[in-house]
C-alpha positions as CSV (number, residue, x, y, z in Angstrom):
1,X,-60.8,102.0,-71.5
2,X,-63.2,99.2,-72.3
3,X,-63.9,97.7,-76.2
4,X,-63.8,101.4,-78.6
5,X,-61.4,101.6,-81.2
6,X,-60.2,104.6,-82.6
7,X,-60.9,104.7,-86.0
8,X,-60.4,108.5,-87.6
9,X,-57.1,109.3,-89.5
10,X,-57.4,113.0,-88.4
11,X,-58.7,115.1,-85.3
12,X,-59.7,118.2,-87.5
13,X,-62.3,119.4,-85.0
14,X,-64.7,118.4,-81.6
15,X,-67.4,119.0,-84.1
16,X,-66.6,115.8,-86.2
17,X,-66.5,113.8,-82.8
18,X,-69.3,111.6,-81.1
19,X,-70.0,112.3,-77.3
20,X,-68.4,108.6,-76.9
21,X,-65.2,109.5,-79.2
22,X,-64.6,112.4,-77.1
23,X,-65.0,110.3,-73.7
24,X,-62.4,107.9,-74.8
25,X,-59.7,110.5,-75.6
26,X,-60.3,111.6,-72.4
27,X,-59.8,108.0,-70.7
28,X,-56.5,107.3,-72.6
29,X,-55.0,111.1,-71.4
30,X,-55.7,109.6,-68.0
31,X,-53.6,106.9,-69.2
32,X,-50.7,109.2,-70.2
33,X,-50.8,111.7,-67.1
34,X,-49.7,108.8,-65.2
35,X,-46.8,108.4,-68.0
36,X,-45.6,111.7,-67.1
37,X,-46.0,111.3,-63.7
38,X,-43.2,108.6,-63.1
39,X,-39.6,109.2,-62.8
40,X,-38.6,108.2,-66.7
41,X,-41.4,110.0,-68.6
42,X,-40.7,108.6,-72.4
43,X,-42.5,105.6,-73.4
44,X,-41.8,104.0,-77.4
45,X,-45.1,104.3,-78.5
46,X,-44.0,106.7,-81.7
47,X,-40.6,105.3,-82.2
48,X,-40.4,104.8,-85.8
49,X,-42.6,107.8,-86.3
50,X,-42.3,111.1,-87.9
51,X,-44.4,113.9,-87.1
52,X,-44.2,117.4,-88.5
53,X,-44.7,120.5,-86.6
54,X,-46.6,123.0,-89.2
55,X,-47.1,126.2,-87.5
56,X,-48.2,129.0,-89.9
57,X,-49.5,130.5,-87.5
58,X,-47.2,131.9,-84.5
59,X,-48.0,129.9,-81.0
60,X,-46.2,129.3,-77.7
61,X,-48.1,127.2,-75.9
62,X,-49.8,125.1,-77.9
63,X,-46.1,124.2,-79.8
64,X,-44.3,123.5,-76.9
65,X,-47.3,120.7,-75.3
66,X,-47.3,119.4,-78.9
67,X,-43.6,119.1,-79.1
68,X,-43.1,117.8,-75.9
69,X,-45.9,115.3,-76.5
70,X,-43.8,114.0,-79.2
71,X,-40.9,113.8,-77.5
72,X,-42.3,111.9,-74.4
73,X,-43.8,109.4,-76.7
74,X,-39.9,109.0,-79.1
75,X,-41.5,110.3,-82.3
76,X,-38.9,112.0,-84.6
77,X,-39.9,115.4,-84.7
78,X,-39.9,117.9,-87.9
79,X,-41.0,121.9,-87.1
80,X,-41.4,124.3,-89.8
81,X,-42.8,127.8,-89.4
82,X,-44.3,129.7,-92.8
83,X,-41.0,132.2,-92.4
84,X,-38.7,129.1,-93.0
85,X,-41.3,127.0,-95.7
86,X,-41.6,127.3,-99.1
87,X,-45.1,129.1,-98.3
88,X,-43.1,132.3,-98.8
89,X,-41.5,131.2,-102.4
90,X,-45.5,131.1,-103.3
91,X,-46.0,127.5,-102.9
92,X,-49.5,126.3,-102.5
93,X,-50.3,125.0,-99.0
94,X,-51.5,121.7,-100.3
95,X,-47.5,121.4,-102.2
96,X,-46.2,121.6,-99.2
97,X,-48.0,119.0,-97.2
98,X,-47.5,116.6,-100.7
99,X,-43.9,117.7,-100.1
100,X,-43.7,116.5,-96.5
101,X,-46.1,113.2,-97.0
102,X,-43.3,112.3,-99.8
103,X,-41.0,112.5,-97.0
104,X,-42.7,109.6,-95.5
105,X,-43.9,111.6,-92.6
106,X,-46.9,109.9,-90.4
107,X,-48.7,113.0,-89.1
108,X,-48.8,116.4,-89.5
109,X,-49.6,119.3,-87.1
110,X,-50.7,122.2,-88.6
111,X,-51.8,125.7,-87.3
112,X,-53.0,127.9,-90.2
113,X,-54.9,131.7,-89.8
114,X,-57.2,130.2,-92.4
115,X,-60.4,128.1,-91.0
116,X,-61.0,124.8,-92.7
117,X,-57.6,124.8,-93.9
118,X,-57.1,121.6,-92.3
119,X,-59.9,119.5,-94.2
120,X,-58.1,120.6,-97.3
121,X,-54.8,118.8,-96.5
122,X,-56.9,115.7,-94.8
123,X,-59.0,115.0,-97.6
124,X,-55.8,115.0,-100.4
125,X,-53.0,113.4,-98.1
126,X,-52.8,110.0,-96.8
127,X,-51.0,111.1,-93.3
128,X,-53.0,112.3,-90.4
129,X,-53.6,115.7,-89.7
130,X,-54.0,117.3,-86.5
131,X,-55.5,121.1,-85.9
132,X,-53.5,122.8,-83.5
133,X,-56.0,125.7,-84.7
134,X,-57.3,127.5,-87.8
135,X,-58.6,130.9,-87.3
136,X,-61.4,131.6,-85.3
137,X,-62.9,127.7,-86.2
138,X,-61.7,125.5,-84.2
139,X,-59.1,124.4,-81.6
140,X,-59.9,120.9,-80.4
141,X,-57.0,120.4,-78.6
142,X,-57.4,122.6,-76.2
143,X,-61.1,122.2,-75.8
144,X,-60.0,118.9,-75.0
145,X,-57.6,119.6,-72.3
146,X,-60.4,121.7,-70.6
147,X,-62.7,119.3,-70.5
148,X,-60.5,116.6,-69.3
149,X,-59.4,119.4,-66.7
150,X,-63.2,119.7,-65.7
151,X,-63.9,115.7,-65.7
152,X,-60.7,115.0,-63.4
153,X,-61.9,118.1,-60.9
154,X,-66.0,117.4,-60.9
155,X,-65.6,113.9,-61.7
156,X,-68.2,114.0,-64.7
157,X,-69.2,116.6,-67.2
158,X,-73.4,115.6,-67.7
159,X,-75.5,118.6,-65.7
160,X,-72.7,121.0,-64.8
161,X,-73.2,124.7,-65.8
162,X,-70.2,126.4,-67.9
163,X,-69.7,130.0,-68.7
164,X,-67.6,130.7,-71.4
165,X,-67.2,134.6,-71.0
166,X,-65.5,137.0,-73.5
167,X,-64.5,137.3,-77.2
168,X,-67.2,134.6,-78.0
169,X,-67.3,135.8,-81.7
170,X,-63.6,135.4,-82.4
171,X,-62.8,132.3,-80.1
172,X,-61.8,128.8,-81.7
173,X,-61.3,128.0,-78.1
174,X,-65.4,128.8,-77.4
175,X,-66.6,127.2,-80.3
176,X,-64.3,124.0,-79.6
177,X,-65.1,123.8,-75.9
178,X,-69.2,124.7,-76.8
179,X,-69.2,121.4,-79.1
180,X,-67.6,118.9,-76.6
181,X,-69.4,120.0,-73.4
182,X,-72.7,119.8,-75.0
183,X,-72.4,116.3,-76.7
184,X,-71.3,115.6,-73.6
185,X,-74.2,117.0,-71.6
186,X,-72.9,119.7,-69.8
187,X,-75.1,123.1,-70.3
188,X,-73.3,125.1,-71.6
189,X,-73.8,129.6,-71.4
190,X,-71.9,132.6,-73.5
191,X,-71.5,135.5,-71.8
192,X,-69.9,139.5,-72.7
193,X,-71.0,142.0,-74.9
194,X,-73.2,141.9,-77.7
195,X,-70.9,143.1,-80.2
196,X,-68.7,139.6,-79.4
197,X,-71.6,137.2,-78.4
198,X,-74.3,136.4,-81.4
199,X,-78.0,135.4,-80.5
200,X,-77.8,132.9,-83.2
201,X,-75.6,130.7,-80.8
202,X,-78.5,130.0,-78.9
203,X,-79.9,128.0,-82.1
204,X,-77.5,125.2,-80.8
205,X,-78.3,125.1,-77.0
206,X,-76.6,127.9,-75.7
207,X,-77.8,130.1,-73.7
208,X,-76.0,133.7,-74.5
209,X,-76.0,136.3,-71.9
210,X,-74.7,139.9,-71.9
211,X,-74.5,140.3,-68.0
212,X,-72.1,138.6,-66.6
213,X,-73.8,137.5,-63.5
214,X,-76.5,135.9,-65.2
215,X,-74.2,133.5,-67.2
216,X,-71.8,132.9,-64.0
217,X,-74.4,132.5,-60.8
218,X,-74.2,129.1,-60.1
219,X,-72.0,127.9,-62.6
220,X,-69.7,124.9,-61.8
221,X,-66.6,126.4,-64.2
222,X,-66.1,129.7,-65.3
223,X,-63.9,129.9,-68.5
224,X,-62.5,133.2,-69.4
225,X,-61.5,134.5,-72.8
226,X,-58.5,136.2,-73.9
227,X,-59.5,139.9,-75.0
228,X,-57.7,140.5,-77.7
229,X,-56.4,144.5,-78.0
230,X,-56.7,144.4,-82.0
231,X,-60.5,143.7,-80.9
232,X,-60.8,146.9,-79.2
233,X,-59.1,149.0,-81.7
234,X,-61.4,147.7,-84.4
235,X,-64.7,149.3,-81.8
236,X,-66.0,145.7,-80.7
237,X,-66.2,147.7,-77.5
238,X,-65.3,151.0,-75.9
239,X,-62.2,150.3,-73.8
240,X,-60.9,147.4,-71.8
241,X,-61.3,149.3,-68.7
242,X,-64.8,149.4,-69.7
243,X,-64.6,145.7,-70.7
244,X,-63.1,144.4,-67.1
245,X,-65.8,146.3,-65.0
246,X,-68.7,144.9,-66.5
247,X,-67.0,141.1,-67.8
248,X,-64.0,141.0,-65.5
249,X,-63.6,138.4,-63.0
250,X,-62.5,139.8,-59.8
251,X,-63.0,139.5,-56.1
252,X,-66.5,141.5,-56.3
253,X,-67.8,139.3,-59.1
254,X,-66.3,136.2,-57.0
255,X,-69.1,136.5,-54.7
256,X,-71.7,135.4,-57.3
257,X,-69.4,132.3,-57.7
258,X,-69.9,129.1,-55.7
259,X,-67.1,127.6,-53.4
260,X,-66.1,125.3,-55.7
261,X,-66.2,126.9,-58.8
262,X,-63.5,126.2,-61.5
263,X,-61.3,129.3,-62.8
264,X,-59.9,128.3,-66.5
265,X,-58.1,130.7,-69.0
266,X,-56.4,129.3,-72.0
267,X,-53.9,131.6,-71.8
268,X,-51.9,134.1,-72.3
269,X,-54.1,136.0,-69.6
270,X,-54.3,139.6,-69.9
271,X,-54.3,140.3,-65.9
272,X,-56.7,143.0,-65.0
273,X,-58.8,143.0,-67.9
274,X,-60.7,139.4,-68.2
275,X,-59.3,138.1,-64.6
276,X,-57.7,139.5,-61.7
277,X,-54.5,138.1,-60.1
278,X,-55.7,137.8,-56.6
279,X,-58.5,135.2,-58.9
280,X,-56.2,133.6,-61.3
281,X,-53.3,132.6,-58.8
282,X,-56.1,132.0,-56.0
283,X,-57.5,128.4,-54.7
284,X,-60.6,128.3,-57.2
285,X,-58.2,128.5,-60.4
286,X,-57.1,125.2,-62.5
287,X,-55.4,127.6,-65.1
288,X,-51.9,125.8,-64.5
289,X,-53.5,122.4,-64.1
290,X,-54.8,123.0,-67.8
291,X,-51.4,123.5,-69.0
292,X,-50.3,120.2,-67.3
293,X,-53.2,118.2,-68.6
294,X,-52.6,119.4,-72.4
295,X,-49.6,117.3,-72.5
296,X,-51.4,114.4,-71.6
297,X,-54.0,115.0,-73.9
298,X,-51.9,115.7,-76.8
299,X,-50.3,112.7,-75.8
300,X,-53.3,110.7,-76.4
301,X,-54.2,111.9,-79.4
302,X,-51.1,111.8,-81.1
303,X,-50.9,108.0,-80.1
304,X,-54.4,107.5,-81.1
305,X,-54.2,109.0,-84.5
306,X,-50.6,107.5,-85.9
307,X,-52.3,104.1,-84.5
308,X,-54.9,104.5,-87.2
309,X,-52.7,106.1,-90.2
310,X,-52.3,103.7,-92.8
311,X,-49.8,104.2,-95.5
């Protein structure tokens, strides 16, 4: 993993990171899938380590990979959901977090509705702070864990077209993904309707389409939003029947794809709608391999950032 040394006491967002910061989380993941690859999958480097689980915001996925991170690296694990904090006695966010940094606790992981919550805590506690996601902002996590699942597959991430396609306008998981993949020289395209895909993306080097054959011809990875109902309810667009046959991904659309072309989804996937099943179970899709690789990115962070915190 040659000379870099980590040197940030939070990972509050991709934005924040360097093309060469970003490159090394990657190479020590690589490090850790080969942890949970053996037979005995726990390795000390936490013991002695407290980390806090802060979801005020509900999540499945992103919970369990962060909890089992934890676990595989013998950290002594604390979860609190808002229903069970002192968030619903009216206690101020930032009370809380003082409350759990006087517990001695080394980092905490926090998913919070509100964007930028996260810099708050980070700049008035001395723990680290990790986003597991805050609003629409930013999700660097799984950002992460995609591109990591891209690099292991292409074997590099410099010149390779990815289409982001769906709810651009509400996605933490675009935005996140958009950020690493261009500071690491991918070129990167938006694609779905207008109503959930603003021009004024294109003021950072993306190219924004609103046909979806345009954004996905040629591309090396197609990564495919979660529509979200609420969305539709609120007229971002007419139906999702409407949605699937002009943005879906299906076998007809497949045929503008190249042989090799990546299938991600972040998950939970709304079959029919964004992706078919005969697509997301079929030989082009990673969308279980991105699941895998999240653990051993989490992994890496997690170790990174309690390496660095200084009490």
């Amino acid at each position: 993993m040659g000379e870099f040394n980590w040197t940030k006491k939070d990972l509050l967002s991709l934005y924040d990171l360097t093309g060469e910061e970003i490159s090394f989380i990657l190479d020590t993941a690589e490090e850790f899938k080969k942890v949970s690859q053996r037979n005995v999958k726990k390795v000390p480097a936490l013991r002695g380590k407290t980390v806090v689980n802060f979801f005020v915001e509900p999540s499945t996925r992103t919970r369990m990979s962060f909890e089992l991170a934890e676990q595989r690296l013998s950290a002594d694990i604390i979860n609190i959901s808002a229903d069970s904090s002192s968030l619903k006695k009216g206690e101020t966010l930032l009370d809380t977090a003082r409350n759990i940094e006087a517990l001695q606790a080394d980092l905490i992981v926090m998913r919070h509705p509100a964007p930028g919550a996260h810099v708050l805590l980070a700049d008035k506690i001395s723990c680290g702070v990790l986003n597991a996601g805050d609003g629409s902002h930013s999700h660097p996590t799984q950002a992460l864990l995609d591109i990591f699942t891209i690099r292991e597959k292409k074997k590099k991430i410099k010149g390779l077209k990815v289409a982001i396609v769906g709810d651009i306008l509400h996605s933490r998981v675009a935005r996140s993904n958009a950020w690493g993949l261009l500071k690491l020289g991918a070129e990167v395209h938006f694609a779905g309707p207008p109503t959930l895909v603003p021009k004024e993306f294109e003021q950072i080097g993306i190219k924004v389409h609103y046909n979806l054959k345009d954004a996905i011809e040629g591309a090396d990875v197609v990564n495919l939003l979660r529509i979200q109902h609420e969305r539709q309810k609120a007229g971002f667009f007419p139906s999702t029947s409407e949605y699937a046959k002009f943005f879906g991904i299906n076998e007809e659309t497949c045929k503008y794809l190249k042989p090799d072309t990546l299938i991600m989804h972040p998950g939970p996937i709304n079959r029919g709608v964004e992706l078919d099943s005969s697509v997301a179970d079929g030989p082009r899709s990673v969308i279980l391999e991105q699941v895998t690789n999240g653990l051993a990115v989490r992994m890496a962070i997690l170790f990174l950032v309690a390496g660095r915190v200084k009490k």
